[in-house]
N, C-alpha and C positions, 0 to 999 in steps of 0.2 A: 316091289319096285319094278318099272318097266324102263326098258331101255340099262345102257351101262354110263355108271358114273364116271365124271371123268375130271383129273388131276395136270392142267398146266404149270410146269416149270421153265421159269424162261428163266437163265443162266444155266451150262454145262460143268459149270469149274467145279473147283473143291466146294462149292457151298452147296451146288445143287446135287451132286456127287453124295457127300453128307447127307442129304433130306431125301436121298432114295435110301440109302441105306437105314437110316433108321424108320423109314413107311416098314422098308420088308423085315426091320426088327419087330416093329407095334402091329403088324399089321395080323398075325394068327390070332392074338388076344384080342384087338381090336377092332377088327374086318372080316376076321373069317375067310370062309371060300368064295364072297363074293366078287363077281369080275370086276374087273378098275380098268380103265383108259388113262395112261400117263405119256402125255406131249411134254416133248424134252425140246426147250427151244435155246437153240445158241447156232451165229457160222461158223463157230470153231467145234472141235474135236469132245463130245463127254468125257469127265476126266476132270484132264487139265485145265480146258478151256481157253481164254486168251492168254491170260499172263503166264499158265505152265502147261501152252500147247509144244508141241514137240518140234514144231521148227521156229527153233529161235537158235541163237550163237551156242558153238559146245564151248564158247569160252566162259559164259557166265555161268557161276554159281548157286547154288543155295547158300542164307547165312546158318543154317542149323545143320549140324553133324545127322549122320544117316540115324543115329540110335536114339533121335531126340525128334523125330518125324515119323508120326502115325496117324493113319485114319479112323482107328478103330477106338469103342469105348472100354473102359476097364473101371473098378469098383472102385476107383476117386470122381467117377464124372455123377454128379449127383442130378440123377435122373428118376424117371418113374417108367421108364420101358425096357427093355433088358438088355443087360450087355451083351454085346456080341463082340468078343478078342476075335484081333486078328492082327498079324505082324508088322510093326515099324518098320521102316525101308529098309536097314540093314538086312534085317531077318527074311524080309520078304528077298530082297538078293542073295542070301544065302542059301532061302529056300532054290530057290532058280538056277543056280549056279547045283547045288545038291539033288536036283530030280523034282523037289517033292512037289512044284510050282511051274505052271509054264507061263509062258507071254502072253500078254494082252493078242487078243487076232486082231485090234484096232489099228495098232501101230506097224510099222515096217522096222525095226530095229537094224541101224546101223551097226557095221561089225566093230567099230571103237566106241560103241557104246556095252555089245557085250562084254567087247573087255573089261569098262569101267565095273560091270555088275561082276565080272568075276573074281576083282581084284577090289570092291567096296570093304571097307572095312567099318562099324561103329561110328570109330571118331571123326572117318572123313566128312569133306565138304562135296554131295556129291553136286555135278551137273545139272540142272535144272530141265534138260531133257532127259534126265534117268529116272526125276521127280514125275517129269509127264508121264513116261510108262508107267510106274507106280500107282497115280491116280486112274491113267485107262486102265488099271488093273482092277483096284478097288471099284471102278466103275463096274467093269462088266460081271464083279463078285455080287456087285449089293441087285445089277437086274438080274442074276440067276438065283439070287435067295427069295426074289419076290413069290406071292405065291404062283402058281401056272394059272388060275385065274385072272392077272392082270397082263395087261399088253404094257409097250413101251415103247414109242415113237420118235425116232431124234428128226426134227427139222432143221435144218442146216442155213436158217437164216435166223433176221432179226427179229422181235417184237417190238410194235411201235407206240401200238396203245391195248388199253381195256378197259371195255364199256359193259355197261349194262347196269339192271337193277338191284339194289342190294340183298332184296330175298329172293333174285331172281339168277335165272345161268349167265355166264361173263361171257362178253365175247372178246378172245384175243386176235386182236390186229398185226400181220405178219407183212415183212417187207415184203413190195410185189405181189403179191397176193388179193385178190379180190372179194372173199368170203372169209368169214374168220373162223375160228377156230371155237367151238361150243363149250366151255368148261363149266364145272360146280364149282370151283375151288384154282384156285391162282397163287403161285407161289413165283415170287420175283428174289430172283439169287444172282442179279447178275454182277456182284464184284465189284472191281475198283472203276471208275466213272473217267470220262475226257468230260470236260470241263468249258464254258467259254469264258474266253481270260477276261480278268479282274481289271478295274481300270489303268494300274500301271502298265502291266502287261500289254493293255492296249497303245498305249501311248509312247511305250518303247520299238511295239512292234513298227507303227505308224512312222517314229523316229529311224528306223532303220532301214523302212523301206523310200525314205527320203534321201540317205546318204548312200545307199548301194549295200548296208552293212547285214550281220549275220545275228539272228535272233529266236532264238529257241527255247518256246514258253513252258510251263511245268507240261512235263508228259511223261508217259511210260518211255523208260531209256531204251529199252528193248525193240521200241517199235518208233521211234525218234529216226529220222533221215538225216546223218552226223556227215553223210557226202560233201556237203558245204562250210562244214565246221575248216577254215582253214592249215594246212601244215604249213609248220616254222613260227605260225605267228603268235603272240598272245591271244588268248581265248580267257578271256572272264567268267568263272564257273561261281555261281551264287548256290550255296548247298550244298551240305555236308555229311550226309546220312549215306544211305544204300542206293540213292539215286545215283550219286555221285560215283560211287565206287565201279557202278555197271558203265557210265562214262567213261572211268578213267580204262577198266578194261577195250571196250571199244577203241578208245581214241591213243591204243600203246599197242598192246599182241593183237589188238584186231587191225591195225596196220600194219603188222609184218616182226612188231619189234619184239624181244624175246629176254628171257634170264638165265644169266651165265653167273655160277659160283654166290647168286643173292646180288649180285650185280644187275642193272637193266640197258639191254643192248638197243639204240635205238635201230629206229628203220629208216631215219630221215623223212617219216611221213607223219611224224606228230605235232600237234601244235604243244604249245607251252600252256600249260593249265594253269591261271590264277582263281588259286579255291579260297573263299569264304563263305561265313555262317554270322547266325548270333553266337554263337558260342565261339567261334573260328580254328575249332578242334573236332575230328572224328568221332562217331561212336563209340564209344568203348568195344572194344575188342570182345570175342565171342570168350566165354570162361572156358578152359585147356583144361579143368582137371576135374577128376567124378566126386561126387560126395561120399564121404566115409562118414560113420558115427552116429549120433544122434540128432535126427532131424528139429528145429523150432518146431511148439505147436500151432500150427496157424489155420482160420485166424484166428487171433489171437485180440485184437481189439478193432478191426475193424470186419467184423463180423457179421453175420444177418440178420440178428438182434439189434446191433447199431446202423446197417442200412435203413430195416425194418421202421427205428426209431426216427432215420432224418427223413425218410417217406412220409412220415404220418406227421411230421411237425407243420404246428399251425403257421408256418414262415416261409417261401420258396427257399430252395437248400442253395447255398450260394460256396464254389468249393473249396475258395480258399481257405473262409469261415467255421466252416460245416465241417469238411472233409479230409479239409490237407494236414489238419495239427493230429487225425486219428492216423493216417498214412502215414506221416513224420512216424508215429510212437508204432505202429504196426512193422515200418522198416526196420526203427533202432532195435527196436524186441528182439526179432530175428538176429540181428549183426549182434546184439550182447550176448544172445543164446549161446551164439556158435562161439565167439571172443572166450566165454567162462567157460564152456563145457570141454573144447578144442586146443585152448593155448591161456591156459587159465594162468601162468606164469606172469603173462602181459595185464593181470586184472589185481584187485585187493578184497578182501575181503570173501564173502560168500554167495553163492547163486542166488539161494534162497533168498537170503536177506535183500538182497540187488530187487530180483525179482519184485519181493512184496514191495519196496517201494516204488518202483517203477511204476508197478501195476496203481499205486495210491494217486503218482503225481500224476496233475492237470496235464494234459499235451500241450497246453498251449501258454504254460506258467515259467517261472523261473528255475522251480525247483526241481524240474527235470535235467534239466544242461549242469546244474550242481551236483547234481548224484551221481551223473555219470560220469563228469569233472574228478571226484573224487573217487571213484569205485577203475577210472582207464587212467593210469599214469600219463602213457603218451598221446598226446592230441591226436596223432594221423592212426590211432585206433581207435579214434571217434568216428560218429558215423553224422557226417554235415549234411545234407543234402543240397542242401540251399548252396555250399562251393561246390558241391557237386556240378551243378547245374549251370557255375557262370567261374568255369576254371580259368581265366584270361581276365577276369576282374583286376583291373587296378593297374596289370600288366600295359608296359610303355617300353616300344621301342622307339629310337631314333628313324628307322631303316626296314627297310623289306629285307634288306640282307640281314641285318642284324634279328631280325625273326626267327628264319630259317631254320637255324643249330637249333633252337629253345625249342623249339615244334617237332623236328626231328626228336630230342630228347624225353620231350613229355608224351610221345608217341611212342617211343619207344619203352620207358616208363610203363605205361600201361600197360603192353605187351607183357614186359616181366610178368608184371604183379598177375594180369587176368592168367596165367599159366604158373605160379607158386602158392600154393595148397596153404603155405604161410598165411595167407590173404583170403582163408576160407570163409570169412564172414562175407566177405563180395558174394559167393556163393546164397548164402541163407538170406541176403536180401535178395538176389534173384527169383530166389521161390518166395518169398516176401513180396514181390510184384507181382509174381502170377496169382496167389493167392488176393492180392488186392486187387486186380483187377476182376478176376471174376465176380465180386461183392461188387464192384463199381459198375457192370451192367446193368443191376438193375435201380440205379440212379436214373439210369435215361441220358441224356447227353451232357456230359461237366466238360463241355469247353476243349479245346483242340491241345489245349495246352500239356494236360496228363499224356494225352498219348504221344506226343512227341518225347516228353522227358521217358517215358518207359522205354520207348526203342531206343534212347540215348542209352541207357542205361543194360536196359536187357537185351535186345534185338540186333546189334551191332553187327561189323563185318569178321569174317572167320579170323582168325589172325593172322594166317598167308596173306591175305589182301591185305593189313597194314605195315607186312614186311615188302610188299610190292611198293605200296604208298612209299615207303622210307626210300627201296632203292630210286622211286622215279623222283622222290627230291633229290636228291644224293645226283641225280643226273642233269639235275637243271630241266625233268619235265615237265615236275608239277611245283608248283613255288603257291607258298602261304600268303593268305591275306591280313591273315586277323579276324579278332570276334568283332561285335556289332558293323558285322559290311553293310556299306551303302555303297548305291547306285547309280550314276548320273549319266544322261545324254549330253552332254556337249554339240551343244549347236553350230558353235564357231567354226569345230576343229572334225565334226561332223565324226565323233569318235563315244563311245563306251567308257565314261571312268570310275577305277572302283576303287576305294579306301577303306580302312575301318579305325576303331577307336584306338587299335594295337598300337598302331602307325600314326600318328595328328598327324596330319595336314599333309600326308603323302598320296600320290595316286596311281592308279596302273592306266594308262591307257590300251585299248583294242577295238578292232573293228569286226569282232564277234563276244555274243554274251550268251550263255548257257545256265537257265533254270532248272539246276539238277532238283528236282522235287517232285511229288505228284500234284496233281491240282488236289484241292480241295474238294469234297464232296457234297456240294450243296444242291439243294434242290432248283433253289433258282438262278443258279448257273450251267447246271448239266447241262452237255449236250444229248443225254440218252430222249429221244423223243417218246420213250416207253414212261419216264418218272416227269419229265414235263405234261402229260395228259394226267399223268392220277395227280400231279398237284395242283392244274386246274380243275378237277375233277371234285377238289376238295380235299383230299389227303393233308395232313396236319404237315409241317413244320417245322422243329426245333429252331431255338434263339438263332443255330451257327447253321440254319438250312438242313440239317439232316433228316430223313424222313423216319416219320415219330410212329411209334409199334407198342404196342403193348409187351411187356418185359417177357410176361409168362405164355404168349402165345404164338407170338410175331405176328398179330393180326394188325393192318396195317389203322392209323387211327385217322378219323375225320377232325376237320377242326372245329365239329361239336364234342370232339369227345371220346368218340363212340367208337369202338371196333369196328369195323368191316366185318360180316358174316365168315366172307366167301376170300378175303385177298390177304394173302399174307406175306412179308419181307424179313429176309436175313438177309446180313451182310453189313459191310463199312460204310455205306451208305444211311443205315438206318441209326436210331437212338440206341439201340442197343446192341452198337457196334462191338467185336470182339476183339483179341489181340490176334487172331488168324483163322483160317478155316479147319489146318490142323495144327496138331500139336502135339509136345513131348510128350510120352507114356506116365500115365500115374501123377498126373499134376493138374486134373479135374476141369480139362477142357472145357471151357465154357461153352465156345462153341459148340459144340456137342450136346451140349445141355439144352442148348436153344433150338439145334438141330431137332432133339427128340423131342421139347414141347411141341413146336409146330406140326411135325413129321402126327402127334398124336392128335391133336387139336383136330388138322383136317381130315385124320380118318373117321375122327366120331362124327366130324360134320358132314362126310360120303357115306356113311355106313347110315345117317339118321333122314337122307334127302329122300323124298318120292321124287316120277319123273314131272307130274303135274305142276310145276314150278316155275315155266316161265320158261 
């Protein structure tokens, strides 16, 4: 071969992070001692990247405890290239804190940041700039493992496009730049996407900037301009998830105001938050206690024999049909596992016997909601999903005040339960998700809807953050909407009004509205001008815009079909989006998984190129 091959990554974050480290895991068996050229394209820091670069607020959080965030692989991640352990964040701070580790040389670490690493423990929530150091850390592990035959170049801007022939070299297009960049092989890892807003979006914006008012479209909260969000006034907050939660930080201790005794002190510099949702209820709360005992075997019915099976059916897989009644019996299985093996007092009869029926009845029949009818005396140690999912169903107040208390309570409510080990079945369907989800990649895209209800469910805020939520109602900061909130501009009165079905026929007026959410990742709304060129370029698609990869490769697909040689995509953007970049220890990181196909896919394909190519 003449000349040196060479490997574009344009994303720095945790995904492109991931796909160096597993090149320099495949790469002895797979590569050998030959030299590699690898362009690191991102303007933010390798690492973290934009969403966990290191200057952002030390007020915001992670939602995952330090002992439940890792980069590294371990013998649940079912892979074909070899595991390389290396420490979840706690342990990596305790290395640090103990000698055995030093600091990224990337970063500049603040002195109340070492503090945070000396005093991290497990179960905390750390800082999302202690996460950044972490990732520059693993960053600069996975390019010192590579082999000394390859180089590593970070360019410190954007990429715009890539062109070129498909068995031939790509060229990547860099902001400002006049020549591009020569690659064999093109890996696009760049993360969560800005978006251009959707038609409401547009027409509220339009509307607000007709009456003077305050309008802020789904964005990263972190990187949202909240200077105009008015104090003292009503503020209409649409979204309920972890957007929201980095709002309400912002817009309370990031103006001054503080907590005394679980109480919230204000600063006089907040506005009055009116939150709703479809649901008009918070994530559930992060689960507060470890597993003990015997774990479900999962999975357990929705498995890669049953993926495998609705892959190959002569039908497109459609997933309420297809999908949802084996995810139903995949959840229950878990929750009755841990119900009979854990607090079997609460149950009748025997496992086994449970079991083999279970295992007999239809998911999607009657005879299942009668077995377990009969086998759990009390209904609330049934496992519903469906009230799961629409808890405010049916629920009618007179009053916004008459809300309040009930929201507070069932917020509170939650808190108990996700922190009393009583309620360890919550637990076993938590790994009950993760385990479904990993099976549900390589579906390819089911619809926007699973992944919302999994972070409802699995993903939520620590539980400090919905003791803060509690004290800032309790203060008259943040006041509840209700489930199914609607929206309206008012022409007349040149105002914001929000309602929902909690409340008939009540409204909030204000003259600011806040879309705590991120946008949507669609292809033909992006604003990345990097994914607008490959999809007129021809790149496939999916139904909901996401851009379509082959499961087992991440080579990016055309919309005949066909893999791309040379260009491949990870990320939430893609069909075979993940639930993170990383993730808890021993719970078979999918991510991970997808990280080392690809990571291995393009070494065979650098290891196999002449330079005669184009």
């Amino acid at each position: 071969m003449s000349g040196t091959p060479t490997l574009v990554v344009i994303g720095a974050g945790p995904r492109g992070t991931g796909l160096i480290e597993r090149i320099a895991a495949n790469a002895p068996d797979l590569y050998g001692d030959r030299p590699l050229t690898i362009h690191l394209i991102d303007p933010y820091p390798p690492g973290g990247g934009r969403v966990w670069r290191y200057d952002q607020s030390p007020l915001l959080w992670m939602n995952s405890m330090a002992e439940d965030v890792t980069m590294f692989t371990d013998d649940t991640v079912e892979q074909d290239g070899p595991i390389r352990p290396g420490p979840a964040l706690h342990t990596w701070a305790a290395d640090i804190r103990d000698g055995r580790a030093t600091l990224p040389d990337g970063v500049d670490v603040a002195p109340e940041l070492l503090d945070e690493i000396k005093a991290l423990e497990g179960d905390d929530f750390p800082s999302r700039r202690l996460q950044s150091v972490y990732l520059r850390w693993v960053y600069e592990q996975a390019v010192a493992a590579l082999p000394d035959s390859f180089a590593v170049h970070w360019h410190q801007v954007g990429a715009v496009r890539v062109t070129g022939p498909r068995e031939g070299r790509q060229r990547v297009w860099l902001e400002g730049r006049d020549r591009p960049l020569l690659a064999d092989a093109v890996a696009v890892t760049i993360g969560h996407l800005e978006a251009e807003p959707e038609p409401e979006q547009v027409e509220l914006a339009e509307f607000a900037d007709r009456h003077g008012l305050v309008h802020l479209p789904p964005d990263f909260t972190a990187d949202t301009d909240l200077t105009g969000v008015p104090a003292g006034e009503p503020v209409i907050v649409r979204g309920f998830g972890l957007a929201f939660v980095d709002l309400m930080v912002l817009l309370t201790e990031g103006r001054g105001g503080r907590y005394e005794n679980g109480e919230y002190v204000p600063s006089g510099r907040e506005p009055v938050l009116h939150i709703g949702s479809r649901r008009g209820v918070p994530y559930h709360s992060k689960i507060g206690y470890a597993w003990t005992g015997e774990r479900p075997p999962l999975p357990r019915f929705l498995g890669p024999d049953r993926t495998e099976a609705l892959l190959t059916a002569d039908r497109p897989v459609d997933f309420r049909r297809d999908v949802w009644p084996h995810i139903d019996k995949e959840l229950g299985y878990a929750h009755y596992h841990r119900l009979f093996t854990a607090h079997p007092e609460r149950t009748t009869g025997d496992w086994a016997a449970f079991e083999a029926e279970y295992t007999a009845a239809d998911p999607a029949g009657p005879g299942l909601a009668a077995l377990v009818a009969a086998a759990i005396p009390d209904p609330a140690d049934r496992l519903d999903l469906e009230a799961l999912d629409h808890p405010l169903d049916g629920v009618r107040h007179p009053s916004y005040e008459a809300l309040q208390e009930e929201l507070r309570g069932y917020i509170t409510a939650d808190l108990e339960r996700r922190h009393d080990p009583a309620h360890s079945p919550d637990l076993a369907v938590f790994l009950g998700l993760l385990s479904t989800y990993g099976q549900l990649i390589r579906l390819g895209d089911i619809g926007g809807w699973w992944h919302g209800f999994f972070s409802y469910l699995a993903s939520g805020p620590p539980g400090p953050r919905l003791h803060q939520l509690l004290a800032l109602s309790r203060a008259g900061v943040v006041r509840f909407l209700g489930a199914g909130m609607t929206v309206e501009a008012d022409e007349r009165r040149g105002l914001f009004l929000a309602g929902s079905a909690t409340v008939p026929g009540q409204r909030i007026a204000a003259r600011a509205l806040v879309e705590a959410r991120l946008p949507d990742p669609t292809l033909e709304r992006t604003r990345s001008p990097l994914l607008q060129e490959l999809y007129e370029d021809g790149a496939a698609a999916t139904a909901t815009g996401l851009l379509s990869v082959a499961p087992g490769s991440g080579r990016i697909l055309g919309r005949d079909g066909r893999p791309h040689p040379r260009r491949f995509a990870l990320g939430p953007f893609t069909s075979a989006r993940a639930g993170g970049a990383f993730t808890r220890p021993r719970t078979g990181g999918p991510a991970f998984r997808q990280n080392d196909a690809t990571a291995r896919a393009a070494l065979a394909l650098l290891r196999g190129l002449g330079r005669g190519d184009g």
